[in-house]
KOLFI-994779 format. One line per 10 residues: number of its first residue (from 1); their letters; for each residue x, z, y of C-alpha. Coordinates in nm, 2 decimals. Each point is the difference from the previous one (the first is absolute). Layout:
BEGIN
NUM> A> X:Z:Y; ...
end
This chain:
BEGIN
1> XXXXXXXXXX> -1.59:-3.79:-3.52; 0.23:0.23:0.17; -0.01:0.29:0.32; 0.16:-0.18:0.35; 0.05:0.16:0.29; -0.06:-0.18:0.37; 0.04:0.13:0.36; -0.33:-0.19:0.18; 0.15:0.05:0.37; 0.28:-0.09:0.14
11> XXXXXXXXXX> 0.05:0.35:0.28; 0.35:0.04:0.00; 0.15:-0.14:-0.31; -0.09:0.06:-0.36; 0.02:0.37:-0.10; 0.11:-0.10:-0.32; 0.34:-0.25:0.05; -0.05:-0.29:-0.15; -0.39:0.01:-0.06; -0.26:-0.30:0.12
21> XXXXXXXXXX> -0.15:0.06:0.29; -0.33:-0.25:0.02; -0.03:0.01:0.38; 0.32:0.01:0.18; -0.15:0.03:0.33; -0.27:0.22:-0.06; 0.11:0.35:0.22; -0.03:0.35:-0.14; -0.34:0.17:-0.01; -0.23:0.23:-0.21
31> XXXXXXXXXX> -0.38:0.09:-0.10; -0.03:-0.35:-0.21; -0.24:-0.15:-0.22; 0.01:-0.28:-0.28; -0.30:-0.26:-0.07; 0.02:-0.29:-0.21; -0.25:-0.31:0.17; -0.01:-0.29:-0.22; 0.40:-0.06:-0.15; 0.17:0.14:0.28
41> XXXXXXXXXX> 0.05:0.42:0.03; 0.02:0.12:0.34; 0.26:0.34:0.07; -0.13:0.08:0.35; 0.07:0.32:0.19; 0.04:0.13:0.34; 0.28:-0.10:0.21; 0.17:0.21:0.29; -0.13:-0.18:0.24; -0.38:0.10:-0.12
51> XXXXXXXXXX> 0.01:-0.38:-0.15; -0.14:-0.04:-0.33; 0.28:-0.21:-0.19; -0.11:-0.19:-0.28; 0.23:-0.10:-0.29; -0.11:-0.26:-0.23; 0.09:-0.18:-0.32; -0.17:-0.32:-0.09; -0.03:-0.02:-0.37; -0.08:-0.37:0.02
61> XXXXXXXXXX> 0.31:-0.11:0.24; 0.25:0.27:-0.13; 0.08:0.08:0.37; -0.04:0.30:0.18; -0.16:0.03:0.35; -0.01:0.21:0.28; -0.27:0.03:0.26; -0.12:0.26:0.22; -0.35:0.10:0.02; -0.10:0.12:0.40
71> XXXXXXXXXX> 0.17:0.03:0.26; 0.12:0.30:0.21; 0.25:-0.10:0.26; -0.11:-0.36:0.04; 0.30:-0.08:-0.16; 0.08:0.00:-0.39; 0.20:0.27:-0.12; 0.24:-0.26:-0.16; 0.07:-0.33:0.25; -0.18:-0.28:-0.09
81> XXXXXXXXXX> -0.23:0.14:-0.32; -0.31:-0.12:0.01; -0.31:0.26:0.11; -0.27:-0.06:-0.18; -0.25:0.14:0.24; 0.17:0.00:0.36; -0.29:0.22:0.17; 0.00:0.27:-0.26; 0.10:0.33:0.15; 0.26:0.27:-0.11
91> XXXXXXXXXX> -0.04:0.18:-0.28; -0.08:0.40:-0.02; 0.13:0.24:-0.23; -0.32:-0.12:-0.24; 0.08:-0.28:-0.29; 0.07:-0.31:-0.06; -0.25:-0.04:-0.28; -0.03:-0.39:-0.15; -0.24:-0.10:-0.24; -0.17:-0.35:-0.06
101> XXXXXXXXXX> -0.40:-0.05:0.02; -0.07:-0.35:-0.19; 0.24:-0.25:0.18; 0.10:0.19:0.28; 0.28:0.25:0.03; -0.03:0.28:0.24; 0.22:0.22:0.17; -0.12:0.32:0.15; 0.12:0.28:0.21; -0.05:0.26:0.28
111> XXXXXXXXXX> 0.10:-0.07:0.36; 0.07:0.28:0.24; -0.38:0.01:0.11; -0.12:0.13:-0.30; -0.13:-0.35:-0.14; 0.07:-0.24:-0.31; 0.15:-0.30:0.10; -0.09:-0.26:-0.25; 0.28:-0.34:-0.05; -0.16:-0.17:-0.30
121> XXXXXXXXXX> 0.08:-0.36:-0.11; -0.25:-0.24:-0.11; 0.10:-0.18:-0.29; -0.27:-0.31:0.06; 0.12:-0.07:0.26; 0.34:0.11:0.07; -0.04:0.16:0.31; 0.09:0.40:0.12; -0.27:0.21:0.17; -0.05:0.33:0.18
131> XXXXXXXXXX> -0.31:0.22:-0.03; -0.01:0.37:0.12; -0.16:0.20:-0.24; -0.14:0.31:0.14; -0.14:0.04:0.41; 0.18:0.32:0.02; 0.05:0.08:0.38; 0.10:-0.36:0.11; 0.05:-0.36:-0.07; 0.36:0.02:-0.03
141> XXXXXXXXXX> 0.07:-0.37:0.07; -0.23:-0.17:0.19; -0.26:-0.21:-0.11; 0.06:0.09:-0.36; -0.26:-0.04:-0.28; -0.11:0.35:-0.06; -0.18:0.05:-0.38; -0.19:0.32:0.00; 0.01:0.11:0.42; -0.16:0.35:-0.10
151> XXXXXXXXXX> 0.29:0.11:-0.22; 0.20:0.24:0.13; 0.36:0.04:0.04; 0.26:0.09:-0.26; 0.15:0.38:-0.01; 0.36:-0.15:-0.03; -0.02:-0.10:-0.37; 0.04:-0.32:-0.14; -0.27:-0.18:-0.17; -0.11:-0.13:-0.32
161> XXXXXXXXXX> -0.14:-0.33:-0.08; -0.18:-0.08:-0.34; -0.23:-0.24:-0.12; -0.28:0.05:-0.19; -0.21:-0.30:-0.12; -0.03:-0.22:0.26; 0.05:0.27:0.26; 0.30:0.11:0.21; 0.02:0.37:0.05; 0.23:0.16:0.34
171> XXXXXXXXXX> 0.01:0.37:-0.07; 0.17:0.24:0.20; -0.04:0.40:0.09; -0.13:-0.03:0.41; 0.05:0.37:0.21; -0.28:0.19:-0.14; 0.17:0.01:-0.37; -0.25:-0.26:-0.10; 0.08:-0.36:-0.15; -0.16:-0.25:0.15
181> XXXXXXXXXX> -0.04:-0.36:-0.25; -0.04:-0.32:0.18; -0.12:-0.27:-0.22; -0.01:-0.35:-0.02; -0.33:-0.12:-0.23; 0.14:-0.36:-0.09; -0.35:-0.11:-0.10; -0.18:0.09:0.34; 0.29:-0.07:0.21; -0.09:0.33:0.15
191> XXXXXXXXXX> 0.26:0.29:0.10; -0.12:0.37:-0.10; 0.11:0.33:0.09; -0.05:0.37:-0.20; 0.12:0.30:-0.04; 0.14:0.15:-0.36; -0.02:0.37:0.08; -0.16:0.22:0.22; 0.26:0.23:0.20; -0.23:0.18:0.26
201> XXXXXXXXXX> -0.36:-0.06:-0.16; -0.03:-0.32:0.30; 0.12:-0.33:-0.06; 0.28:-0.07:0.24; -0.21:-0.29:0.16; -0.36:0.10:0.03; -0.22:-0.13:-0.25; 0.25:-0.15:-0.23; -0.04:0.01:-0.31; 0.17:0.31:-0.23
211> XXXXXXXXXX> 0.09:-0.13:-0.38; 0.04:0.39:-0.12; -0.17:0.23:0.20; 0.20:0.27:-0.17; 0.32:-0.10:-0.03; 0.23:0.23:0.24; 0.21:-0.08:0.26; 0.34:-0.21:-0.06; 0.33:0.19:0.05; 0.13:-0.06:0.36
221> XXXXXXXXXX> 0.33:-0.26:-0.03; -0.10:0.10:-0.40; 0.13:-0.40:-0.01; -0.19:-0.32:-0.06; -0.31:0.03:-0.19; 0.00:-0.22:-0.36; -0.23:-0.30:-0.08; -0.01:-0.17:-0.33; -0.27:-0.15:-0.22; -0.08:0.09:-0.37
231> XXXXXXXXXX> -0.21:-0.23:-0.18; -0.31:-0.03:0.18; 0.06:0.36:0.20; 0.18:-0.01:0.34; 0.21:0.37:0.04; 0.07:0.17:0.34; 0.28:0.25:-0.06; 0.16:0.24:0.27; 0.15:0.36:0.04; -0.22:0.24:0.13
241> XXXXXXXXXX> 0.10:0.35:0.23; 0.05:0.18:-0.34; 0.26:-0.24:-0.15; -0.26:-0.15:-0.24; -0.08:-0.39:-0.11; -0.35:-0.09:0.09; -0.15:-0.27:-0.10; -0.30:-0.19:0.13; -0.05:-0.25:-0.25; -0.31:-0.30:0.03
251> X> -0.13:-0.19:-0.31
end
């Protein structure tokens, strides 16, 4: 076992001369994100076209793919790649973040309305899908599945998926330095929404439910808050006005 080095993207040639470049065609871009689903690992990141390009290796082929995720133009970024999910809109400064829930691989991001945009693949059955996460202000394509219509929009921050169990988690920081958790309960079927902290002393959306009543407001663009599980304890974890961690942790 040895250290290698490979360029992912093509952009404009290898910065290296003479190093492998997986995906030739892929164009230059930033703000990426790496998942593994299955035996393929997925390099996506955001294009300059506000396209989410996906780079892909298939561990059980040997080949590397390219596909892109939504589409922003109406036309693929690179002629002729396949778009995964044609009515997905453009991408905001917010994300991507890919993670995998049981057989299905999902990619999320913001779109320039404020809401997650939600591209997930289902491995059962082998088809792509788009769900809007949060209601924000507006359906931002029409006739889209919305999950949880009451939550608000995103305060131009990415956001972060985890599971936990046999939930699905979307947290993201909304305008009112408060993160807002919608969540998928696998057993019920049934989408939730909560708050983590509590910013002003009122929920965002009245009557919602407030996980820690005392935990302070979350620093405005203080970045994406942090999700993760440990054992059988789910952890919250964003920067707060003073420069501190907090943690709202359930278990």
């Amino acid at each position: 076992m040895g250290w290698s080095l490979q360029q992912i993207n093509g952009g404009g040639g290898p910065t290296v001369p003479n190093e492998y470049v997986a995906c030739p065609d892929a164009p230059a871009g930033g703000n990426q994100f790496v998942c593994t689903f299955g035996n393929q690992q997925h390099f996506t990141y955001n294009d300059g076209n506000s396209n989410l390009q996906d780079c892909w290796y298939d561990g059980n082929t040997g080949q590397w793919d390219l596909q892109q995720i939504n589409n922003a133009t109406g036309q693929p970024t690179v002629p002729n790649e396949y778009v995964a999910c044609p009515d997905a809109p453009a991408t905001d400064i917010g994300g991507p973040f890919v993670c995998t829930f049981g057989n299905q691989q999902h990619f999320t991001y913001a779109d320039v309305n404020g809401n997650l945009q939600d591209c997930w693949y289902d491995g059962k059955t082998g088809q792509w899908n788009l769900q809007q996460i949060n209601g924000g202000t507006v359906t931002t394509v029409p006739g889209e599945y919305v999950a949880v219509a009451a939550a608000p929009a995103t305060d131009q921050a990415a956001p972060f998926v985890c599971t936990f169990g046999n939930q699905q988690h979307f947290t993201y920081p909304d305008g009112n330095g408060n993160l807002q958790d919608c969540w998928y309960d696998g057993d019920t079927g049934q989408w939730n929404l909560q708050q983590i902290n509590n910013a002003t002393g009122q929920p965002t959306v009245p009557g919602e439910y407030v996980a820690c009543p005392d935990a302070p407001v979350a620093a405005r663009y203080g970045g994406t808050p942090f999700v993760c599980t440990f054992g059988n304890q789910q952890h919250f974890t964003y920067i707060d006005g003073n420069g501190n961690l907090q943690d709202c942790w359930w278990g």
